[in-house]
ZAVO-719560 format. One line per 2 residues: their letters; for each residue x, y, z of C-alpha. Coordinates in steps of 0.2 Angstrom, whole numbers, plus 5000, padded with zeros to 4 digits. Each point is the difference from the previous one (the first is absolute). Last residue first. Example, Ala and Ser with C-alpha at 12.3 -4.5 7.8 and 13.67 -1.06 7.14 Angstrom:
! residues 2
sa> 5068,4995,5036 ~ 4994,4983,5003
! end
This chain:
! residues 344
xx> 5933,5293,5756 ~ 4984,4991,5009
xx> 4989,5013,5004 ~ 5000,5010,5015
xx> 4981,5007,5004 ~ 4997,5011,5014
xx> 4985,4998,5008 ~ 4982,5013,5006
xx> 4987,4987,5005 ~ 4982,5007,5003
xx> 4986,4992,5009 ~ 4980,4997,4998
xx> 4996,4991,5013 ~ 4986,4984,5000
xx> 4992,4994,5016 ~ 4987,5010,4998
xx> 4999,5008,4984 ~ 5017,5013,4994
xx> 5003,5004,5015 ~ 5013,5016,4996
xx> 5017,5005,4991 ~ 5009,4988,5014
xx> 5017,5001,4998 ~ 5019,4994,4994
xx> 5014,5011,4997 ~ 5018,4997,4993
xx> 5000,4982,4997 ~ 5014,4993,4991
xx> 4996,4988,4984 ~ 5014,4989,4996
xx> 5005,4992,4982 ~ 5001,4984,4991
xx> 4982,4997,5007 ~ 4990,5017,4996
xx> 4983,4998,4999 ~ 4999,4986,5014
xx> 5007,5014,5012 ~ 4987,5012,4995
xx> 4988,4986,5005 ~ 5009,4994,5016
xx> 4997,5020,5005 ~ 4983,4999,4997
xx> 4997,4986,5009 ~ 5011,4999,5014
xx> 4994,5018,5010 ~ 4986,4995,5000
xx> 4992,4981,4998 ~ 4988,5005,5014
xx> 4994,5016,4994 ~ 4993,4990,4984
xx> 5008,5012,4985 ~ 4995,5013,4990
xx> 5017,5006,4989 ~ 5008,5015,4999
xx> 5017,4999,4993 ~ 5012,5017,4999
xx> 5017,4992,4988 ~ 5016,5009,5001
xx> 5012,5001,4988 ~ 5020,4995,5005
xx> 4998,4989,4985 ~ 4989,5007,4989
xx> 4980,4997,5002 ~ 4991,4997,4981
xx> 5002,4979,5001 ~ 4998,5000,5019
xx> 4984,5009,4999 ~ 4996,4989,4986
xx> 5000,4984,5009 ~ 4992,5007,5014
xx> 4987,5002,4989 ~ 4988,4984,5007
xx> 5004,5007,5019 ~ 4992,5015,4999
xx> 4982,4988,4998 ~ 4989,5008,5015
xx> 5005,5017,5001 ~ 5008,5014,4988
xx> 5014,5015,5003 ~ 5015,4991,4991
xx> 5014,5013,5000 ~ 5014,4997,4992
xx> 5017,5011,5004 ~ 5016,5002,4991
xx> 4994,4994,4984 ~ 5007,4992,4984
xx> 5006,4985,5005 ~ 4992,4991,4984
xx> 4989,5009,4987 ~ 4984,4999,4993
xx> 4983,5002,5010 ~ 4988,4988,4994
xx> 4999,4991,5016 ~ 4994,5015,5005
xx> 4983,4998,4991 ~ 4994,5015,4990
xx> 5000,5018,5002 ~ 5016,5009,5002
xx> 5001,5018,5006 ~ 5018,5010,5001
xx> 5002,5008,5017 ~ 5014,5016,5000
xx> 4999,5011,4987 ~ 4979,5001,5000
xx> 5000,5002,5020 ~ 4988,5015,4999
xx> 4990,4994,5014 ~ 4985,5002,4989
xx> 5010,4993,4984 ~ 5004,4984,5010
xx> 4982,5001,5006 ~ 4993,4998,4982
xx> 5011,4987,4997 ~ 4996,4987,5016
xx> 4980,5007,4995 ~ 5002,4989,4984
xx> 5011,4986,5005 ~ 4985,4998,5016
xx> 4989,4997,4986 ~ 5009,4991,4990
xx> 5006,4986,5014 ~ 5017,4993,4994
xx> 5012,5012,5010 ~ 5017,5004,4999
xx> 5008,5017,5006 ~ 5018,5000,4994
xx> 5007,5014,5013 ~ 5016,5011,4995
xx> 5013,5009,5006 ~ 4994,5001,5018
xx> 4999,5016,5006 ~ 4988,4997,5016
xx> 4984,5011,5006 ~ 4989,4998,4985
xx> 5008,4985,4991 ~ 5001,4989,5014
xx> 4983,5006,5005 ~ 4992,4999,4985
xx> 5008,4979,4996 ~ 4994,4996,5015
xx> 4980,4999,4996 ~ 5005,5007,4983
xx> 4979,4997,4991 ~ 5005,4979,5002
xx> 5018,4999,5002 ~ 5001,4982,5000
xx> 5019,4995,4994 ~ 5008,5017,5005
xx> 5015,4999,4993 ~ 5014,5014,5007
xx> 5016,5006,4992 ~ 5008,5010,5012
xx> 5010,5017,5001 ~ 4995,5004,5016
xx> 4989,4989,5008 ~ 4997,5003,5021
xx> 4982,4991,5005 ~ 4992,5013,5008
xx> 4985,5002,4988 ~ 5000,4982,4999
xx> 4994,5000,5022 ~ 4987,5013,4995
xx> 4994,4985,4989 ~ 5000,4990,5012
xx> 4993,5009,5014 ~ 4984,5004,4989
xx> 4997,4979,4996 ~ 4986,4998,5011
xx> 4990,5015,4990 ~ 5000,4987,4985
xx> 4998,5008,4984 ~ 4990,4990,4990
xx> 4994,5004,4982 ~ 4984,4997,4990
xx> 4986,5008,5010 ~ 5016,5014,5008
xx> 5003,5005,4981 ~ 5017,5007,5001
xx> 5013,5016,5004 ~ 5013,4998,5012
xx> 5009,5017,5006 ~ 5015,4999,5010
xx> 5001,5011,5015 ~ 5001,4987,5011
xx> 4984,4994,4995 ~ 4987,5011,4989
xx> 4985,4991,4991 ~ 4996,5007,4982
xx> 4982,4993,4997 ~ 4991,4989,4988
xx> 4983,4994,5006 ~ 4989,5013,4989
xx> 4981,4997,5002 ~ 4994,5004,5018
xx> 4991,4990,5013 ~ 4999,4980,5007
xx> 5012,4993,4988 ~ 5005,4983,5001
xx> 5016,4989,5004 ~ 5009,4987,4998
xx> 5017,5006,4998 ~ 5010,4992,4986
xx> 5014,4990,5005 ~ 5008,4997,4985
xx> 4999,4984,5000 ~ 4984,4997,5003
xx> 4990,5007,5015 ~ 5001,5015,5014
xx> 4991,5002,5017 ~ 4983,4997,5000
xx> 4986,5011,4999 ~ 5010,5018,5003
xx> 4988,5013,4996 ~ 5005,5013,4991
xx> 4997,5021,5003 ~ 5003,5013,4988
xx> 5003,5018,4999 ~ 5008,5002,5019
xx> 5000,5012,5012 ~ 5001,4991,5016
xx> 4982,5007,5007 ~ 4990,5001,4985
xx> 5007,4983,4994 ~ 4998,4991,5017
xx> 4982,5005,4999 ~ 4996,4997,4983
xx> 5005,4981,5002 ~ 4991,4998,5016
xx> 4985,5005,4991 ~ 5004,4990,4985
xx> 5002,4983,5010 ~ 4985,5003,5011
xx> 4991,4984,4995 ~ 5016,4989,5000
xx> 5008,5009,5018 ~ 4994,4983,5010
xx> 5013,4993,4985 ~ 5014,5005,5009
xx> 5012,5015,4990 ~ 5016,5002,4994
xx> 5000,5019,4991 ~ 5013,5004,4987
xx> 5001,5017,4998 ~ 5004,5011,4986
xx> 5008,5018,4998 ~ 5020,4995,5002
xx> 4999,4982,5007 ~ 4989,4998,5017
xx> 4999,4984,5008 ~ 4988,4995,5014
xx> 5000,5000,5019 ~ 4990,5004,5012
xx> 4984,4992,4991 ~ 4982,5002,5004
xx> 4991,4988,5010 ~ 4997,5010,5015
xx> 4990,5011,4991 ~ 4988,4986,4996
xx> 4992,5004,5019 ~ 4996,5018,4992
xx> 4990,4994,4986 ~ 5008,5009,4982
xx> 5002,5016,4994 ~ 5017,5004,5003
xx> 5009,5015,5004 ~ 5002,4998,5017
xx> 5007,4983,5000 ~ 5013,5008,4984
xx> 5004,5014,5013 ~ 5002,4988,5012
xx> 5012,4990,4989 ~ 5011,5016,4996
xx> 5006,5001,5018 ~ 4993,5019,5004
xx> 5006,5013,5011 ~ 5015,5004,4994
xx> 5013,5004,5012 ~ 4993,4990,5014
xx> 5002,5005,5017 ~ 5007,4989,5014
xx> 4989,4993,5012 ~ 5001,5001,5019
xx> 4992,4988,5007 ~ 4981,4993,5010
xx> 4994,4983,4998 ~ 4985,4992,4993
xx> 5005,4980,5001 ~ 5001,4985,4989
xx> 5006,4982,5009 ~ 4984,4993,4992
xx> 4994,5010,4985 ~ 4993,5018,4998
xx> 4989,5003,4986 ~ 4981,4996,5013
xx> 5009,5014,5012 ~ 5000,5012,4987
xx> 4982,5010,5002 ~ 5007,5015,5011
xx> 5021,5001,4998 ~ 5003,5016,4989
xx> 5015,5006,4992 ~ 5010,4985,5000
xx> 5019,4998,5002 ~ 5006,4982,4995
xx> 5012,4994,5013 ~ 5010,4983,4993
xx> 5003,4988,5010 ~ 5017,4987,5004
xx> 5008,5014,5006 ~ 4994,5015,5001
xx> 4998,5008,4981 ~ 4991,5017,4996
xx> 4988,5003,4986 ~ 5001,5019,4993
xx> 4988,5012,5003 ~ 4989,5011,4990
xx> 4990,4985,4996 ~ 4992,4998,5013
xx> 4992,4984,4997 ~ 4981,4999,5005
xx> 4995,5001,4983 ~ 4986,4986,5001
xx> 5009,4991,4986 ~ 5018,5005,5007
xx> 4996,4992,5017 ~ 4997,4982,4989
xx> 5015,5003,4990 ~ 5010,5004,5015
xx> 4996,4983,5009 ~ 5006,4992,4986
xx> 5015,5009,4997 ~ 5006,4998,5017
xx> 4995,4982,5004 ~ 5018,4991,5001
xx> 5006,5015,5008 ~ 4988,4997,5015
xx> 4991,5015,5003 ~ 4997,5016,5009
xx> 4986,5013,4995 ~ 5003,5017,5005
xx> 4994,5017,5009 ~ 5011,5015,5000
xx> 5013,5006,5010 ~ 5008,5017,4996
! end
């Protein structure tokens, strides 16, 4: 059956919704429909819209496809909250969710309504705690700047490929943009190896490895207390105990020469500086995953120059390169997976 709906440019879609959605004149019972270069937004009732739709925006009749659930959780969250209907439209689409707390980005026009936004989302998603993000991350350790709009406890056990992660999300990061790499680990074949990972933080890579591979042991480095901390209490979640041996301190520290198969070196910004060390701890044969930040116009040669430099009386062979993610603009975040051959 045809029903009534608003046409509009792609480039316009979510805009033009939001507004309809304020006055609840989406149906949303039905699914929106693509055509082209538009998207069809089915509505339920067309009197008092005409001042929401933009130029090259028309009421139109279709067929919609039902919806399974009847509800996107944002306008459950739009119709929970107690705030000025035009401010509505201001409320985040998108926001981070780890375990039982939420990390809310919002604009300042939301300043005077924080807690009311906050309690909304929470009541809707679930969640014990709510954060709001201020600022990205500072100091070396990249500590999330952030502050805490409802609840008391900010530690929660976050589920990802069926690893579990437990850590403070105030004092910890754990970057959503880095999800397809570390499903990516999971599947990285091991058996058998003797794996270093130089920054592993709470067993960013090092869980998965562990959890869904059978490598015969992982040397999880890292120099950040905090994240040392939670790194051992999820190696005894995961029940992994056997298999990944927790260091803290600076892996420059670690002893030994050629003794790993496989290095990983899961950091950002300054990789580069413990190349040195990489190359010292990776056997000959090993292989080496780099990820560096780096302009997007000095890839591919930067990174893979740098590995090169590392190793001079030997060759580097790369086996994978790729873009992890955009890093800032203008900046990626990439990954480099080599085989290292020493010099005999």
């Amino acid at each position: 059956m045809s029903v009534d709906g608003v046409r509009v440019p792609r480039g316009r879609a979510e805009e033009t919704r939001l507004r309809l959605a304020a006055v609840r004149a989406v149906d949303k019972t039905r699914s929106i429909i693509e055509e082209g270069s538009h998207v069809i937004i089915p509505i339920v009732d067309t009197r008092d819209i005409s001042s929401l739709l933009g130029p090259g925006t028309e009421v139109v009749e279709r067929v919609f496809p039902h919806r399974c659930s009847r509800n996107d959780p944002i306008d459950d969250i739009r119709d929970k909250v107690e705030i000025p209907e035009p401010m509505k439209l201001l409320l985040p689409v998108k926001w981070e969710q780890f375990g039982d707390v939420l990390v809310l980005r919002l604009p300042h026009e939301l300043d005077e309504h924080e807690e009311e936004v906050a309690a909304a989302y929470a009541s809707v998603l679930r969640v014990k705690s709510v954060l709001r993000d201020e600022g990205g991350v500072t100091g070396d350790f990249r500590t999330p700047v952030v502050r805490l709009l409802l609840g008391t406890d900010v530690v929660t056990v976050h589920r990802e490929n069926e690893v579990l992660y437990k850590f403070d999300v105030s004092k910890l990061m754990f970057s959503s943009g880095n999800t397809d790499e570390r499903a990516r680990m999971a599947g990285i074949a091991c058996d058998d190896e003797v794996v270093v990972d130089m920054f592993a933080g709470i067993g960013y890579f090092s869980l998965p490895l562990a959890v869904h591979q059978q490598p015969r042991k992982i040397i999880a480095c890292e120099l950040n207390s905090v994240s040392h901390s939670y790194l051992v209490e999820n190696i005894g979640i995961n029940h992994v105990e056997g298999i990944v041996e927790p260091v803290l301190g600076d892996n420059r520290s670690l002893e030994g020469e050629s003794i790993a198969d496989r290095v990983l070196m899961g950091y950002v910004k300054t990789t580069h500086e413990y190349l040195d060390t990489a190359f010292r701890l990776v056997k000959s044969g090993g292989v080496i995953h780099y990820h560096e930040t780096c302009p997007c116009e000095l890839l591919p040669a930067r990174p893979l120059e740098r590995l090169r430099a590392a190793n001079p009386l030997g060759r580097v062979d790369v086996l994978r390169f790729r873009e992890v993610k955009s890093y800032s603009p203008g900046v990626s975040h990439v990954v480099v997976d080599a085989r290292v051959v020493k010099r005999a």
